[in-house]
Structures are given as C-alpha cells and as structure tokens.
C-alpha positions, 0 to 999 in steps of 0.5 A: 687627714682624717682615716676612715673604715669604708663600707658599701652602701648595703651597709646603709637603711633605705628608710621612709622620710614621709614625715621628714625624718628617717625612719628605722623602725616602727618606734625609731626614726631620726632626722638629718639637721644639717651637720647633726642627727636628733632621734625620735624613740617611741610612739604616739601610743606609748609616749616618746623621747627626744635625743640630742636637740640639733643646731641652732634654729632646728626648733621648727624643724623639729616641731615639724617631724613632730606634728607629723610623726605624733600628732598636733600639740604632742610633747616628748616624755623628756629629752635625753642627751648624749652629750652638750656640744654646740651641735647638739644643744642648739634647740635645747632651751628653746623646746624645753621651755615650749615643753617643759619636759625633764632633760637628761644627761649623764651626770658628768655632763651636767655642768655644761648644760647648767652654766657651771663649766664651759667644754676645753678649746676644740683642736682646729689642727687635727682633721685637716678639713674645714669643719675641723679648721672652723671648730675654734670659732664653734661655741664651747657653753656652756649652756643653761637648761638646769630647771629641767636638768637631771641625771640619768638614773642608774643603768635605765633610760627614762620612760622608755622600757627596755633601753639602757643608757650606756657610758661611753667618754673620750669626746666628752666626760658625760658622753652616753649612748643608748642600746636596746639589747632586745632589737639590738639597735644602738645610738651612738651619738659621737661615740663613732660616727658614719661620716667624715665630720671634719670635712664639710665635702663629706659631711655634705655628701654623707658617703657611708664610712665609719670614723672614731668620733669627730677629731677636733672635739675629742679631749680623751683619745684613750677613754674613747678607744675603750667606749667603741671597743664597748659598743663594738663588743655588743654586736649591735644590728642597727646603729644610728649615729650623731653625724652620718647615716644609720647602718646595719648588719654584718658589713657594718659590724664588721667594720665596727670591729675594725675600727675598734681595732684599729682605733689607735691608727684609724681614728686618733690623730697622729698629732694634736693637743689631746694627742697623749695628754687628755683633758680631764674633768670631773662633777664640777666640769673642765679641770686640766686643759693641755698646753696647746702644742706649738 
C-alpha cells in the first residue's frame, strides 16, 4: 500500500474557481483535469505560459479557462513541460499546433516528445490501488511535438522573469520543477505530489497527503529521493503539484521535510521492478530497462 505524510486541511488553498481554474495568486492558478493538474503563469498584461497540457481530451477545457482567464484568441508565451507522461501530454500536439508557440522541456526529456524513445514499462505491482494496477495498460509515447520542441535555457524559465527551472529526476530522466525565489512558490509537478495517485478513491476524493512521486511511474528511487530533499530544502511557501491539491505554509513545509526524511520508508516501495535497479537513460532516451521481478 502506498504511505503517505498526512496534514490538516489548514495546509490546503481556499482559492477563487471563478474562471474554472484555482487560483493562487494574482498571475498563478492551475486547473484540476481529472487525474492531472495543468498550471497558468502569468497575465493577460505581461504574457503567460502554459504547464503540463492534461489528459487526452483537455484541449477544450483548457481553451475554456483561457478565453476567461486572458481573453478571447489569447495564446501562451509557450508551453513548459515538467515532464512527458501520458498525463501530461494528452492536449500537447493538439494546443501546439492551434498556437504554435515553442514547447519546452528539460533536454533529457526530449526524446519522448519528439518520437525517439518511448518511457520503460510502468511497474503495476507497487502502489496496491487501482490507478497503479491499471498503469500497465497507460500509453508509454512517445510522442511528437518536435517542430516546436526546445530545451530549457540554462537556469531561467522562458519569457517569464524571475522563474528558474530546477532539475529534479527519479520519475523521469528530464523531469523539472519551477521555483520563484522571490514569492517562494514552487511547481513541482511529479517531483512529490499531495494526493494518493495509485489509488483511484483518493484521487477522487483529493484528501490533503503528501506522497513521494506516483510509484508505478517512478524508474530511479535514488535520483528522486535527492530531487525532494532538493525542494524541501527551499522552504517553499506555496506549492502546486502535478496531482492533488495546492499547499501552503508551516504545516505543509513541515511535512515536506518529513517526507524528505523519510523518503526511503514513506514513498519507496518495499518491493518492486525499480526497487534497487533504476532504469537508466540518457540524450538519446531509455538505455537499461530492469528485468521485471518475478
């Protein structure tokens, strides 16, 4: 069964969903499209960005909060990627080419999102729920959105001032949060998350825990321990994460660190095909896939 670091819900945002989406703050907001969390950075004013692009089918419900959130015919700045699972591509291809806006992503992310490499196999046996017994059947890509596909410039998010881009891998090679050192608000994508992904009753339900990232997807248990010791260590005050509920304040740090702490006994499976033999991967994609554990 999957462990969790439980909070109270002080620790969850009351946010306005006037628009359809949750917003945080004045240039912040993200939307809940079924399983998975997409995010809007910035204004109507000073451009904006979109992060992580839903299931498949959120075209139009993105478009939706984006009519409302920044006017009628409005179009991101460009898409940034924390990573390319099925989850989080599903509206890629279709938005990139109504907007034709760069897409980014951290470049060891890049060739499953321009057809060179699909992920390795999900791990069905950890997690015990039926989100995580289903995954073997979830599409592994890879997809194609390489006409507008870049990597990250060093450090700096694009077009948006004052956001860096931060490494964090262990569910994916490429895997990248985004952090605001000023307003210490962190996106974290599948970095941690604040709900039980491998239970589809919890991911209904959205009760506030912070778990490691979802464990049927995760391929280096040792690279994904240091990347939430990494955000853990940046006190965030806000975080917005790929699945779940956005968090704030003393509480939510305070659990943070535990499961930084922790990591090994909270959010590592005890047994399973990653479990003490990562696959591993490099520019080209996928290049050492574990023996699957009889």
């Amino acid at each position: 069964m999957a462990a969790q670091v439980s909070v109270s819900d002080e620790a969850t945002m009351t946010v306005d969903k006037s628009d359809g989406a949750s917003e945080i703050t004045a240039d912040l907001a993200y939307q809940r499209l079924a399983i998975v969390n997409v995010a809007y950075l910035g204004s109507k004013e000073t451009g904006w960005v979109l992060i992580d692009a839903g299931v498949m089918g959120s075209a139009n419900l993105i478009k939706e909060v984006v009519e409302k959130r920044f006017g009628s015919q409005s179009r991101p700045n460009a898409i940034l990627m924390t990573h390319g699972h099925f989850d989080h591509v599903g509206a890629l291809e279709e938005l990139a080419k109504e907007w034709d806006v760069p897409i980014y992503a951290h470049e060891l992310e890049l060739p499953y999102l321009d057809g060179r490499s699909s992920y390795p196999p999900p791990d069905p046996s950890v997690g015990g729920g039926m989100m995580a017994a289903m995954s073997r059947f979830y599409p592994r890509g890879p997809i194609n959105v390489g006409k507008w596909l870049h990597p990250f410039p060093a450090g700096r998010v694009p077009t948006m001032a004052g956001w860096e881009w931060i490494h964090t891998p262990g569910h994916t090679p490429g895997h990248v949060s985004f952090w605001n050192p000023i307003t210490r608000v962190l996106i974290a994508g599948d970095a941690f998350i604040t709900t039980n992904q491998e239970s589809a009753f919890a991911v209904l339900l959205q009760k506030a825990e912070l778990h490691g990232p979802p464990m049927y997807y995760t391929t280096d248990w040792i690279a994904a321990r240091e990347s939430v010791r990494k955000l853990a260590a940046l006190e965030p005050e806000i975080v917005i994460t790929g699945h779940g509920q956005a968090m704030h304040g003393p509480e939510m740090r305070k659990a943070l660190h535990t499961l930084a702490r922790d990591f090994d006994s909270v959010a590592v499976p005890t047994e399973g095909r990653y479990v003490g033999d990562s696959a591993k991967a490099d520019s080209s994609g996928v290049t050492y896939v574990p023996p699957e554990k009889s």
